[in-house]
py3Dmol code that shows the C-alpha trace and the ligand (Angstrom):
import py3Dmol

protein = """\
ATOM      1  CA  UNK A   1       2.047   1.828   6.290  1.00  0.00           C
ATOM      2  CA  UNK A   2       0.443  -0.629   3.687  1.00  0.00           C
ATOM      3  CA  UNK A   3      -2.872  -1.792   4.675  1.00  0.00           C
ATOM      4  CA  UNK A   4      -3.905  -4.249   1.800  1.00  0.00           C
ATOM      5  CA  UNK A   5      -3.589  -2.312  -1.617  1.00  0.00           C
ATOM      6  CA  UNK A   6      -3.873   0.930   0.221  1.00  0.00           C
ATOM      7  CA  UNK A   7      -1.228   2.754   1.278  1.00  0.00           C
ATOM      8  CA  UNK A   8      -2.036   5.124   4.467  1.00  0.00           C
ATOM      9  CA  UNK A   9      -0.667   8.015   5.681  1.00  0.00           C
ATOM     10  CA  UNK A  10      -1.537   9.543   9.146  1.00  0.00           C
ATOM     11  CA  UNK A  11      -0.701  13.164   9.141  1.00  0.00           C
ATOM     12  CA  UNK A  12      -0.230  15.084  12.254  1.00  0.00           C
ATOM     13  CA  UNK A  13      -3.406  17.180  11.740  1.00  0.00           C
ATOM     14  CA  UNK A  14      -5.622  17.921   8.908  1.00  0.00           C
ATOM     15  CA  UNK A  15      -4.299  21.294   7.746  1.00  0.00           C
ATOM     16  CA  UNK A  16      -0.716  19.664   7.589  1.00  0.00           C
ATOM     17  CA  UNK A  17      -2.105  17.167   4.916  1.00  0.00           C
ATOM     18  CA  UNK A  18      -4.386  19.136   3.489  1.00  0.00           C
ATOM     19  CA  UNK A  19      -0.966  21.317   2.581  1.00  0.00           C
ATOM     20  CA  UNK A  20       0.623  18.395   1.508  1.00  0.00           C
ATOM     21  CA  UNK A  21      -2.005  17.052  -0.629  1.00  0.00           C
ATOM     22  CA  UNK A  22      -1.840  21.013  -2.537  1.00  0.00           C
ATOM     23  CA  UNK A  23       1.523  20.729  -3.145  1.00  0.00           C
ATOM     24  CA  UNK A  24       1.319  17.204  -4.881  1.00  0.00           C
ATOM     25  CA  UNK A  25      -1.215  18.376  -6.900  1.00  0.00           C
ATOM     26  CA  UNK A  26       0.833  21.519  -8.051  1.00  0.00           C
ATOM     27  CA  UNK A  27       4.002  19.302  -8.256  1.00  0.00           C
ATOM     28  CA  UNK A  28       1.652  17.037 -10.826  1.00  0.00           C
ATOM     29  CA  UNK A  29       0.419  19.963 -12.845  1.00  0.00           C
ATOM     30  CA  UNK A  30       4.085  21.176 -13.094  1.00  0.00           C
ATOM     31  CA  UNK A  31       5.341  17.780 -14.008  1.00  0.00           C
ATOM     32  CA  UNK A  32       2.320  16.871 -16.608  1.00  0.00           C
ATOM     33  CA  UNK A  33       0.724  20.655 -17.237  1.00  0.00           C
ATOM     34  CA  UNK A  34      -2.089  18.990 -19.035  1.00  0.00           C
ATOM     35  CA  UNK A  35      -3.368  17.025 -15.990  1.00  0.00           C
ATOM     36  CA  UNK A  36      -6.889  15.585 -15.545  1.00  0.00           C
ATOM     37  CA  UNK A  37      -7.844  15.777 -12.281  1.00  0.00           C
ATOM     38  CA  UNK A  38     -10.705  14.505 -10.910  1.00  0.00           C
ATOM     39  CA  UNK A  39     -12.256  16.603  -7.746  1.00  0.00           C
ATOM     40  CA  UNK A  40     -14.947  16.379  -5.134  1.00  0.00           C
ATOM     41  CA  UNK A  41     -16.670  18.367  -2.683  1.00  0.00           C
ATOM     42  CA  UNK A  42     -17.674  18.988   0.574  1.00  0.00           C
ATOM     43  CA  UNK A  43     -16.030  20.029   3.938  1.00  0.00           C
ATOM     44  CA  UNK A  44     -12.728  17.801   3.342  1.00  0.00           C
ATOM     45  CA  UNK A  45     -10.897  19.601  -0.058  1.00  0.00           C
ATOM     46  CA  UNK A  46     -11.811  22.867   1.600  1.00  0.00           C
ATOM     47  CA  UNK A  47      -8.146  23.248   2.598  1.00  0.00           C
ATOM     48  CA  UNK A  48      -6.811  21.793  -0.112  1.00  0.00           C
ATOM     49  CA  UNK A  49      -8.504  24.185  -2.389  1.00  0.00           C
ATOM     50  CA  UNK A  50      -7.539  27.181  -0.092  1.00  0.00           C
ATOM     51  CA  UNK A  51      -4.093  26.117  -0.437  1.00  0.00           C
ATOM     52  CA  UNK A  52      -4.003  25.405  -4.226  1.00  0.00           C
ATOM     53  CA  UNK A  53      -5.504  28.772  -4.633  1.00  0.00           C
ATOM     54  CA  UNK A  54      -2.751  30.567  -2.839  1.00  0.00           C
ATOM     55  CA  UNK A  55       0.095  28.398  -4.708  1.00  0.00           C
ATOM     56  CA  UNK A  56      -1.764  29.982  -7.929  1.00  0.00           C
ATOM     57  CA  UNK A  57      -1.499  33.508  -6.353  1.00  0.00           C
ATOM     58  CA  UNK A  58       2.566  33.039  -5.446  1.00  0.00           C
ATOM     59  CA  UNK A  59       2.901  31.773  -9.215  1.00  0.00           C
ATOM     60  CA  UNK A  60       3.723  28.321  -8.159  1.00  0.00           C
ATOM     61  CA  UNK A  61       0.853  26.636 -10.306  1.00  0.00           C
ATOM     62  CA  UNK A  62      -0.828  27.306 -13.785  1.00  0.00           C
ATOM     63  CA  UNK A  63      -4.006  25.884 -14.166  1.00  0.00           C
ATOM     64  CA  UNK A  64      -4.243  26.950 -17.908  1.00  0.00           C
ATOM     65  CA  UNK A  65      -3.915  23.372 -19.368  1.00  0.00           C
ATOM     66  CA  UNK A  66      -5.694  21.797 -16.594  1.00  0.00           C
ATOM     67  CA  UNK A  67      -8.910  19.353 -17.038  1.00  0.00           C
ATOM     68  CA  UNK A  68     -10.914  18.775 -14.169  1.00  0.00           C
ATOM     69  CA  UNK A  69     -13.952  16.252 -13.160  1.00  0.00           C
ATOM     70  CA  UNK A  70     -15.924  17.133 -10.412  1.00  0.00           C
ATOM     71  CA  UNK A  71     -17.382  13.923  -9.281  1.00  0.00           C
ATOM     72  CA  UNK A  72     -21.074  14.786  -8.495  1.00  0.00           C
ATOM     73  CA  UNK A  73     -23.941  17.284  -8.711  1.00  0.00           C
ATOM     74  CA  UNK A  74     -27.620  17.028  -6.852  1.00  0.00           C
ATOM     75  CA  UNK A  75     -30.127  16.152  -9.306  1.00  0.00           C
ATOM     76  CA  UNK A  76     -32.491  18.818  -9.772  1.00  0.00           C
ATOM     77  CA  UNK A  77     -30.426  21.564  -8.848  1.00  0.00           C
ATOM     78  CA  UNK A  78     -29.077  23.959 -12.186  1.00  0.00           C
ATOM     79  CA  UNK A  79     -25.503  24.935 -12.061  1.00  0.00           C
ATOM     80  CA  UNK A  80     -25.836  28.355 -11.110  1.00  0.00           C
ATOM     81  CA  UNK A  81     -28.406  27.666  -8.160  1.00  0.00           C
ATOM     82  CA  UNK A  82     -26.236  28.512  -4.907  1.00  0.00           C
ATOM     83  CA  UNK A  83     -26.534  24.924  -3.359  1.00  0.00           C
ATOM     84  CA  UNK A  84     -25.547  23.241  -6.417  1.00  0.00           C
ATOM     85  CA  UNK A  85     -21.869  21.832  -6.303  1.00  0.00           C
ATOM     86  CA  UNK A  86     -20.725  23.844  -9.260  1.00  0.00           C
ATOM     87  CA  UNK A  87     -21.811  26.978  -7.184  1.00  0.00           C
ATOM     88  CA  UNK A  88     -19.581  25.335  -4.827  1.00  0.00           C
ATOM     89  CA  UNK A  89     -16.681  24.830  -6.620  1.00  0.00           C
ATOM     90  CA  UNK A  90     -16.937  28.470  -8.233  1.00  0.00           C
ATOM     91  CA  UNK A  91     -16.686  29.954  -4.504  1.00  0.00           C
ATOM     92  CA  UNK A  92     -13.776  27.772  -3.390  1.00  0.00           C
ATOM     93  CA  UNK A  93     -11.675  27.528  -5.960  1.00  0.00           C
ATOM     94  CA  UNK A  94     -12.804  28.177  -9.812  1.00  0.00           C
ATOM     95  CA  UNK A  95     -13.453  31.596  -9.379  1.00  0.00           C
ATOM     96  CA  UNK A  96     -10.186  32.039  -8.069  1.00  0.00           C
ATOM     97  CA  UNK A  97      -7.498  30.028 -10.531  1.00  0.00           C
ATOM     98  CA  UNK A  98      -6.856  30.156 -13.949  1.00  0.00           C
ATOM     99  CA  UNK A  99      -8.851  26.817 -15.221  1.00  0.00           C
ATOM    100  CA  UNK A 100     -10.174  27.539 -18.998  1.00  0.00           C
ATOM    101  CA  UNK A 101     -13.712  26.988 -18.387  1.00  0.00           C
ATOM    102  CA  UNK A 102     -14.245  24.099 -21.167  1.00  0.00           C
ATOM    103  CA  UNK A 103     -12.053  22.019 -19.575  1.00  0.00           C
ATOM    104  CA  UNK A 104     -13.908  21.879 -16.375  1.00  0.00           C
ATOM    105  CA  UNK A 105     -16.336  19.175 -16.641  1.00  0.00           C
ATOM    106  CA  UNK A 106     -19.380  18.796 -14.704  1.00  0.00           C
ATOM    107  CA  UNK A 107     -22.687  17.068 -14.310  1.00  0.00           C
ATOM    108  CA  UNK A 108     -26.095  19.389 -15.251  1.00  0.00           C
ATOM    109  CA  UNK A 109     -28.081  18.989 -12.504  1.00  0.00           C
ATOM    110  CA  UNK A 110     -31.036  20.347 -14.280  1.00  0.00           C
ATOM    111  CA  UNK A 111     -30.905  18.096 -17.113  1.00  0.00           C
ATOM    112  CA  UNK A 112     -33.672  16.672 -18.342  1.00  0.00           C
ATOM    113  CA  UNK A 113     -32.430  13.655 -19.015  1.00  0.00           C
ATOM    114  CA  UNK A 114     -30.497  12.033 -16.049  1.00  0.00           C
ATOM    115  CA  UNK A 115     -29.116   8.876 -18.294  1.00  0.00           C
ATOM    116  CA  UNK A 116     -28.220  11.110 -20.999  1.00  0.00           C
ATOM    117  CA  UNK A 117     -26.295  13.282 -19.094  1.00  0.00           C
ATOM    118  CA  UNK A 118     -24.001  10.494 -17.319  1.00  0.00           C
ATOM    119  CA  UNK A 119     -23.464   9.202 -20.983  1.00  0.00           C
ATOM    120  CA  UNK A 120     -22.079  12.813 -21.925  1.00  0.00           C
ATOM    121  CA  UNK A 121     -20.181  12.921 -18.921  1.00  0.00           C
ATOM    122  CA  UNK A 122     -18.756   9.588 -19.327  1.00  0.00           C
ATOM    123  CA  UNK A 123     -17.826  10.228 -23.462  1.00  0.00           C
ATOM    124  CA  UNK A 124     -16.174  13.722 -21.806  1.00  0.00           C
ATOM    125  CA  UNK A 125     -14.152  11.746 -19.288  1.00  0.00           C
ATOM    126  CA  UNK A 126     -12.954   9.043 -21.948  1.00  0.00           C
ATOM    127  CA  UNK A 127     -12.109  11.709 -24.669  1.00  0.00           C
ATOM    128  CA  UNK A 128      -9.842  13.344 -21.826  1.00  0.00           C
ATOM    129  CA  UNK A 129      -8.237   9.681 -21.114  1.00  0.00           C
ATOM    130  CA  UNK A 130      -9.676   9.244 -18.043  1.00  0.00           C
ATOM    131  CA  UNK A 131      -8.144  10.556 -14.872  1.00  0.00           C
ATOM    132  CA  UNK A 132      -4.824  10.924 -13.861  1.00  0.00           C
ATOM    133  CA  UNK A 133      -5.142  11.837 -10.018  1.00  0.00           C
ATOM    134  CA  UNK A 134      -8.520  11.529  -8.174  1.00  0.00           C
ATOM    135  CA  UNK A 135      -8.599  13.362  -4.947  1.00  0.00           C
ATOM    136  CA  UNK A 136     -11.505  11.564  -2.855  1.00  0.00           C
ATOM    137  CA  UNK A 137     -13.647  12.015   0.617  1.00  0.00           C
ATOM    138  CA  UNK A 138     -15.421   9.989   2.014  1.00  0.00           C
ATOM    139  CA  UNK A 139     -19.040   9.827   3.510  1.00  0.00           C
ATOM    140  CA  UNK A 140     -19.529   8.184   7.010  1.00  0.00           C
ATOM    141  CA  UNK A 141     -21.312   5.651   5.563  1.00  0.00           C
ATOM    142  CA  UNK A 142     -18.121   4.886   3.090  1.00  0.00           C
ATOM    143  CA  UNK A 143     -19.102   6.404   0.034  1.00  0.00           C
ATOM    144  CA  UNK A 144     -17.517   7.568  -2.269  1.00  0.00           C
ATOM    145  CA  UNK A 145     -18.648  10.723  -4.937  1.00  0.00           C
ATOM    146  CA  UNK A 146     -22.252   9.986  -4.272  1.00  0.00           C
ATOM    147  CA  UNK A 147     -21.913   6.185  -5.254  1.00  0.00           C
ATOM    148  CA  UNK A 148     -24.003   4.980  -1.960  1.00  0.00           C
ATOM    149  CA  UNK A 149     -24.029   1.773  -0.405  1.00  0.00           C
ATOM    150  CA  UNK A 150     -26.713  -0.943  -1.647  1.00  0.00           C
ATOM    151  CA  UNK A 151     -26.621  -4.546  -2.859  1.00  0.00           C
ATOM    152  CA  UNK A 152     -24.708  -3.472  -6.010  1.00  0.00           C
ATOM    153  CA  UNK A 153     -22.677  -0.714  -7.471  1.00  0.00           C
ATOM    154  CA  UNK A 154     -23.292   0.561 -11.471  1.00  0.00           C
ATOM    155  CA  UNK A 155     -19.432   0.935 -13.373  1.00  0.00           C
ATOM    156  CA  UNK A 156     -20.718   3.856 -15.343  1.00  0.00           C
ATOM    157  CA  UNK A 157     -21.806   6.955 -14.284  1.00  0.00           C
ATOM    158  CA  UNK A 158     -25.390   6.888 -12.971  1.00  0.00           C
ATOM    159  CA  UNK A 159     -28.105   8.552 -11.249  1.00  0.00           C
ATOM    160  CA  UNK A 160     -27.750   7.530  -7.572  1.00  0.00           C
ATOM    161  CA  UNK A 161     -30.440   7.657  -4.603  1.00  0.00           C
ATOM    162  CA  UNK A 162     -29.373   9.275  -1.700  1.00  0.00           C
ATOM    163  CA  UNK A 163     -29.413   7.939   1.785  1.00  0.00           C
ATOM    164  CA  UNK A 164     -31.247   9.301   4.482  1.00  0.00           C
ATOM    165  CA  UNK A 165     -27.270   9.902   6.182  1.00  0.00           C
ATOM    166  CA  UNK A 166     -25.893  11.432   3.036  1.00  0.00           C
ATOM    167  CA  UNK A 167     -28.654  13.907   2.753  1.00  0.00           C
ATOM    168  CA  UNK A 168     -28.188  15.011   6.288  1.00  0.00           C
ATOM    169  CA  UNK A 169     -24.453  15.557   5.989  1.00  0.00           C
ATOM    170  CA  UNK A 170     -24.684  17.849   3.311  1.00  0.00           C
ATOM    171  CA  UNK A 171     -27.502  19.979   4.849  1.00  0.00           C
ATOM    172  CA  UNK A 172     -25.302  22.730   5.731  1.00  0.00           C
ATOM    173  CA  UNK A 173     -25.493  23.297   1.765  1.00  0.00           C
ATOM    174  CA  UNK A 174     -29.360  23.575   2.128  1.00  0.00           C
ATOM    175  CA  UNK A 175     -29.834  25.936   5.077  1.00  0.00           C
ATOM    176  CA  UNK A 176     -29.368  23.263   7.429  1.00  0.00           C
ATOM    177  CA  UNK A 177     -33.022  21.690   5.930  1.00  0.00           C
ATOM    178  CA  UNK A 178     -32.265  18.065   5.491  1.00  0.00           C
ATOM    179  CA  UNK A 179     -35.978  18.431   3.793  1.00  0.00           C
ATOM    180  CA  UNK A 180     -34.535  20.561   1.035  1.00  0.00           C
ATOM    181  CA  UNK A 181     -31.236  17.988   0.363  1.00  0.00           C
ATOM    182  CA  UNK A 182     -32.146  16.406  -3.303  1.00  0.00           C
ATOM    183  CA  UNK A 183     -33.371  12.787  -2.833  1.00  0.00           C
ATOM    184  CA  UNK A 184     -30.968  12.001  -6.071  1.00  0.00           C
ATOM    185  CA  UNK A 185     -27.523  12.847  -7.603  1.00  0.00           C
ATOM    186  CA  UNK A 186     -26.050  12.075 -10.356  1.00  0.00           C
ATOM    187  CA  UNK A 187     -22.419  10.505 -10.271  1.00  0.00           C
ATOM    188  CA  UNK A 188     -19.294   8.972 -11.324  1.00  0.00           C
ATOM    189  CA  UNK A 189     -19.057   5.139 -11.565  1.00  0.00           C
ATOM    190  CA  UNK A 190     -16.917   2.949 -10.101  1.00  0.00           C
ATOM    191  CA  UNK A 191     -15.424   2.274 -13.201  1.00  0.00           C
ATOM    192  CA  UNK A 192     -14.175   5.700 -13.709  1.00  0.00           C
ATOM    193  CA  UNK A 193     -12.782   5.865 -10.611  1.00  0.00           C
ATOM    194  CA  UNK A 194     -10.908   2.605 -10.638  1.00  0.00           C
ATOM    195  CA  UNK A 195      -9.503   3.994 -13.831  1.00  0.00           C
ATOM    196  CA  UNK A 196      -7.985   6.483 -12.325  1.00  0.00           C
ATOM    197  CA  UNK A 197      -4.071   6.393 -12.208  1.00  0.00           C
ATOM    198  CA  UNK A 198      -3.771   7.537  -8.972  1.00  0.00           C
ATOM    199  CA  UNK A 199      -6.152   8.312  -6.395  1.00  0.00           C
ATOM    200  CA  UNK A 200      -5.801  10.022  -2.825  1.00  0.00           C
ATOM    201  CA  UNK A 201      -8.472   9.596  -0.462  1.00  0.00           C
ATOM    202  CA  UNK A 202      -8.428  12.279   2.166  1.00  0.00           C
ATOM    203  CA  UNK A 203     -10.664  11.954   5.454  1.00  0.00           C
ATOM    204  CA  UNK A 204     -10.300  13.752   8.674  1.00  0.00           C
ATOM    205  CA  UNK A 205     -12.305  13.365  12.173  1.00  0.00           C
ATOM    206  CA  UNK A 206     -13.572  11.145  14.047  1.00  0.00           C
ATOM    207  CA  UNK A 207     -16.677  10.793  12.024  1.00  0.00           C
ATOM    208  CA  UNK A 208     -14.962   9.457   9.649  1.00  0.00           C
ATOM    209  CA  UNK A 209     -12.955   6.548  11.338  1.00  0.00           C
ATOM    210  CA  UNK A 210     -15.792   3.731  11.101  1.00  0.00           C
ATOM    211  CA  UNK A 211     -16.084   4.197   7.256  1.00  0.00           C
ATOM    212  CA  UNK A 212     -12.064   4.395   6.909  1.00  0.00           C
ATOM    213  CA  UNK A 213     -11.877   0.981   8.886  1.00  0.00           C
ATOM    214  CA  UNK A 214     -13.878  -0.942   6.687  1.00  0.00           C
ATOM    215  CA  UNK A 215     -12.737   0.716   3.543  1.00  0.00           C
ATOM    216  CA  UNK A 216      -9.297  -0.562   4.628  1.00  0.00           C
ATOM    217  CA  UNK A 217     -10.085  -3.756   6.472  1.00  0.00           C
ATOM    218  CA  UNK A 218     -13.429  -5.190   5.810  1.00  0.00           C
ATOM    219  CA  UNK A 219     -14.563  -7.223   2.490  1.00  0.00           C
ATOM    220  CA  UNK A 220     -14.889  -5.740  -0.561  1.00  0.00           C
ATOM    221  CA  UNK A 221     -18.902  -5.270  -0.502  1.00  0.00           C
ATOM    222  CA  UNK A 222     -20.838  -2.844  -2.259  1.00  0.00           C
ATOM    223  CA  UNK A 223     -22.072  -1.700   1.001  1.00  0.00           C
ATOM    224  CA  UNK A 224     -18.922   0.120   1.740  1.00  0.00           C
ATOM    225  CA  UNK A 225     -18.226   0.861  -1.857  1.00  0.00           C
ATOM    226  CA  UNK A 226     -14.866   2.381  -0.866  1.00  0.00           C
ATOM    227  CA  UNK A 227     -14.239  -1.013  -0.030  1.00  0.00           C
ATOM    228  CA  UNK A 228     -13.569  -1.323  -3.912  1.00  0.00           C
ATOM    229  CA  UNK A 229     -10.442   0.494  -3.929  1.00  0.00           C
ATOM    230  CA  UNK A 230      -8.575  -1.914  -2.498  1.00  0.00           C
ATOM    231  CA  UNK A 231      -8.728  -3.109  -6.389  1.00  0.00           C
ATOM    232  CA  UNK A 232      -6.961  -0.617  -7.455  1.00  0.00           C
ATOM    233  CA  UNK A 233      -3.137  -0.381  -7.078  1.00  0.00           C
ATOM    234  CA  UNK A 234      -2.562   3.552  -6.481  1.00  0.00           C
ATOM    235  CA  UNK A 235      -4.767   4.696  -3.808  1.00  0.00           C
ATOM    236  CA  UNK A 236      -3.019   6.513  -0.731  1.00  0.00           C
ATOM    237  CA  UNK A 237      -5.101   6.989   2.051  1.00  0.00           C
ATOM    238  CA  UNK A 238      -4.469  10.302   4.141  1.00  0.00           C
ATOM    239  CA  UNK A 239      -6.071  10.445   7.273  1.00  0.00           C
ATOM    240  CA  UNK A 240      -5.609  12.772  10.790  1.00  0.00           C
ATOM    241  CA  UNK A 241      -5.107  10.659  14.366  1.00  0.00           C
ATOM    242  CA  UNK A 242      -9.234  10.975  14.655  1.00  0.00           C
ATOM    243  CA  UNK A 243      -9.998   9.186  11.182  1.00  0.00           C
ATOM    244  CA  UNK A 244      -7.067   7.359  11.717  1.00  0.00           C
ATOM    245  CA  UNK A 245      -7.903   5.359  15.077  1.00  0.00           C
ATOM    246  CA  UNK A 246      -8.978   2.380  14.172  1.00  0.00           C
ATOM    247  CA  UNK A 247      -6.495   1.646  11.591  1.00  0.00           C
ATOM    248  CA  UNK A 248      -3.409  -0.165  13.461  1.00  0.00           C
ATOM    249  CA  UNK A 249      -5.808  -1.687  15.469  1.00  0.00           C
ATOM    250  CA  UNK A 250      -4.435  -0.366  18.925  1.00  0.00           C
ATOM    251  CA  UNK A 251      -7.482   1.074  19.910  1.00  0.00           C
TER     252      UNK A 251
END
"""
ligand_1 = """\
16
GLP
C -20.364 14.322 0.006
C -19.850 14.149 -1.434
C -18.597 13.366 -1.466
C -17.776 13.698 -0.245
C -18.481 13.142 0.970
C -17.882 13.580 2.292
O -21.705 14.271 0.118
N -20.790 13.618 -2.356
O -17.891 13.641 -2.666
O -16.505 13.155 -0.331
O -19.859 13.394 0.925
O -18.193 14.893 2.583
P -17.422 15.744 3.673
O -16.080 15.982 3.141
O -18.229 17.006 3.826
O -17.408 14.931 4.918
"""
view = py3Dmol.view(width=600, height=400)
view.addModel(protein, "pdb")
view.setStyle({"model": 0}, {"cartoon": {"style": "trace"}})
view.addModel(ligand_1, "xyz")
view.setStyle({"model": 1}, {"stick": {}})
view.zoomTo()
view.show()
């Protein structure tokens, strides 16, 4: 189905695509071994990352001369604190596959200087040659890494406020204690990710089916920055019936 510039794909149910999504990954690590990927977090890759790990285990992917990008980190937080979304990525997948440690890339949290840090990221990213496939969520309130909505949206990575509903749907990360979310992240621009050469956006749930509407059908606004993807001429959109709903405009 081709909805604008995005293509979408409704899967029969989330661990179905969530398999899918693995295997395309491994299929582009066997077809270009020295991939950059770029990856996020939160509840939606969890699968994904489950199932890339066991491909690894079979021998059906080598992660040796893999780059990777993780898209955000909570300002504040250090890499090893348990919250952090390094910590994160070290439980559900790192830990667990053969990446060479400097080629994963990652914001410091705990740096002291916020602009400094995107700068290194961003020289990191464009000495790799950007990213080749971007795997994406998205928040309920369509955003995308932690790139919130406002009046505008920075191209370069950036230190980004969080809203009040971002904070509260990562509090599972914080003891449930929406209190002891970060008020700031630090995160990719939406340069970066329109550079990307191909990008899959996965979201699942009903939660998710407001945000996925107006990333697909509303104006390009920086209040739904996934909006902004419709720019970009390699985004597939995989989605389950909930996230899905509003998309053919049946119901
Ligand atoms: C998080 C992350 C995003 C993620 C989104 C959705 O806070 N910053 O990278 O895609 O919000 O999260 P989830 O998959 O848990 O719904």
């Amino acid at each position: 189905m081709l909805t604008g510039a995005l293509n979408v794909r409704v899967f029969a149910s989330e661990p179905e695509a969530a398999a899918a999504c693995a295997a395309l990954v491994a299929a582009a690590i066997r077809e270009k071994p020295s991939l950059v990927l770029g990856l996020p977090t939160g509840r939606t890759p969890l699968n994904v990352y489950r199932e890339l790990v066991a491909l690894h285990q079979r021998g059906q992917v080598d992660f040796s001369r893999v780059t990777t990008f993780n898209l955000d980190e909570f300002l504040g937080l250090a890499p090893d604190d348990p919250s952090s979304y390094r910590a994160y990525m070290e439980r559900h997948f790192f830990q667990h596959i053969n990446l060479a440690p400097e080629r994963i890339h990652f914001f410091d949290g705990s740096a002291e200087r916020a602009e400094r840090e995107c700068v290194r990221y961003d020289l990191k990213l464009l000495e790799a040659g950007g990213l080749d496939l971007l795997l994406l969520g998205i928040g309920p309130n369509g955003h995308v890494a932690f790139i919130e909505p406002g009046d505008s949206l920075q191209a370069g990575s950036h230190r980004a406020r969080l809203s009040r509903e971002s904070r509260l749907a990562v509090a599972s990360l914080f003891g449930d204690d929406v209190w002891k979310v970060p008020l700031a992240a630090l995160t990719l621009g939406m340069a970066g990710m329109l550079q990307a050469r191909r990008v899959i956006l996965l979201a699942f749930g009903v939660s998710k089916a407001a945000a996925v509407t107006a990333m697909l059908r509303g104006p390009i606004t920086p209040m739904c920055p996934a909006s902004f993807l419709q720019l970009h001429g390699n985004v597939e959109v995989w989605l389950d019936a909930e996230s899905g709903r509003g998309v053919d405009g049946s119901r």
